[in-house]
N, C-alpha and C positions, 0 to 999 in steps of 0.2 A: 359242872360246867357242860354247856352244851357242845355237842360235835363244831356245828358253827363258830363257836365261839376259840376253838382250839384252831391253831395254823398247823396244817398236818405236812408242811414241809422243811426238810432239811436240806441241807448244803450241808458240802462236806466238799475241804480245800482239796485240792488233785494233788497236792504232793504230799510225799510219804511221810508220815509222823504228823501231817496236820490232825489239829484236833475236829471231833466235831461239830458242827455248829447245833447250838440249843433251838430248837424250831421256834421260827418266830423274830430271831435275831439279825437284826439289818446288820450287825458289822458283821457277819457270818457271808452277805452276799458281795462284799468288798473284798478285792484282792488286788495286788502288783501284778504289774507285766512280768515274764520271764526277763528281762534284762533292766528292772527299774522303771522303764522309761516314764510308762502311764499307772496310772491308778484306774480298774473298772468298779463300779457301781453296780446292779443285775436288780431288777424289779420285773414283777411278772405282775399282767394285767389279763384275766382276771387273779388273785392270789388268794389262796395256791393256785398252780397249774391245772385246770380240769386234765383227768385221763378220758382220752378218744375226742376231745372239741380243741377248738383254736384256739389259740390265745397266741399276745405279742408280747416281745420281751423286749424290753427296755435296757440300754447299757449309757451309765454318763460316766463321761471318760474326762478324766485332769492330767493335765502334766507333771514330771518330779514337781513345781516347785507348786503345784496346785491350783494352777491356769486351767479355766476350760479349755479343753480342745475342741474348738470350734468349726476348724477347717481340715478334713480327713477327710478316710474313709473306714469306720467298722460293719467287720463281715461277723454277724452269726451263724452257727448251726450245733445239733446236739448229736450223739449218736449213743447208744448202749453196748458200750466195751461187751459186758458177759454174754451177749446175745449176738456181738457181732453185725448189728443193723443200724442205720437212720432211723431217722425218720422218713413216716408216708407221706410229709409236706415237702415242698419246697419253698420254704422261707423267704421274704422278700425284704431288703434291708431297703427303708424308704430314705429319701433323697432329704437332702437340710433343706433349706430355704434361700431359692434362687425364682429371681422374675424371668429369666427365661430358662424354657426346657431342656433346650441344646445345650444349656451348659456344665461342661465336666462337674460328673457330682462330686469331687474332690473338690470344687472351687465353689459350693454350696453351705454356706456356713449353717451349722447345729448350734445355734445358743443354749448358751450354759452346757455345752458339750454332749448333751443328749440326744442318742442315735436309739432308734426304734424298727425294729424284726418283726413284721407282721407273719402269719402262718407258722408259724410252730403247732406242734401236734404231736404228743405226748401219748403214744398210743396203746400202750398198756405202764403198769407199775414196774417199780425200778430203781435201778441207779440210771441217770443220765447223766453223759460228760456234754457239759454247751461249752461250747471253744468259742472266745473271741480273739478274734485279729485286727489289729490295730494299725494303721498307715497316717504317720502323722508327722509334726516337724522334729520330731525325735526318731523319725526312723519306723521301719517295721518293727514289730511284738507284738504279745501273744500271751493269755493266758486260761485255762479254763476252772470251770466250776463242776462240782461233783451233787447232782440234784437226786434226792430221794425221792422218788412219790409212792407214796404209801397204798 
């Protein structure tokens, strides 16, 4: 098989005794909130993550009973625990879909619950933690994903 043809990212759950995920494997980028609330989704465009270019990371968020959450706010960002840094980007979480601009991007609905993070930048190999934060009609939550790039 060709390098191409192999997805050379893992995830790996953030909490202790999570297993890890088999490269390649979509329920490996699915996790709960720390208190239930929501469920996050994580796709990365392009996939895998280039190291040193941009790429935007996509998060669709449902509620416990499996309602899009349409009407929020998710914030992304990643950092690398071992190394103690960010990121060189700063990531811009883009707004849902509102006719006018002024309005609060909380009151901008994401169909199908899908919030999108342009600029990330993954700037050398690693572990990276992406933290999502959740603002929804359940409350604030939180959880993050544990990204390998090879």
């Amino acid at each position: 098989m060709t390098r191409a043809g192999v997805w050379g990212l893992v995830v790996v759950g953030a909490c202790a005794g999570s297993p890890r995920a088999v490269p390649g494997s979509v329920e490996a980028l699915t996790r709960r909130t720390q208190s239930g609330a929501y469920t996050v989704a994580l796709s990365f465009e392009p996939t895998p993550p280039p190291v040193g270019a941009l790429f935007a990371v996509q998060a669709t968020v449902t509620q416990r009973d499996g309602t899009p959450l349409e009407l929020g706010t998710v914030a992304l960002d990643a950092r690398m625990p071992q190394h103690n840094h960010g990121m060189e980007t700063d990531p811009v979480d883009l707004p849902g879909v509102c006719e006018d601009a002024a309005t609060d991007p909380a009151a901008c609905p994401h169909p199908g619950g899908v919030y999108r993070t342009e600029g990330f930048k993954f700037h050398m190999p690693g572990a990276w933690t992406v933290t999502v934060d959740v603002r929804g009609a359940r409350g604030p939550d939180s959880t993050s994903f544990v990204v390998e790039i090879p």
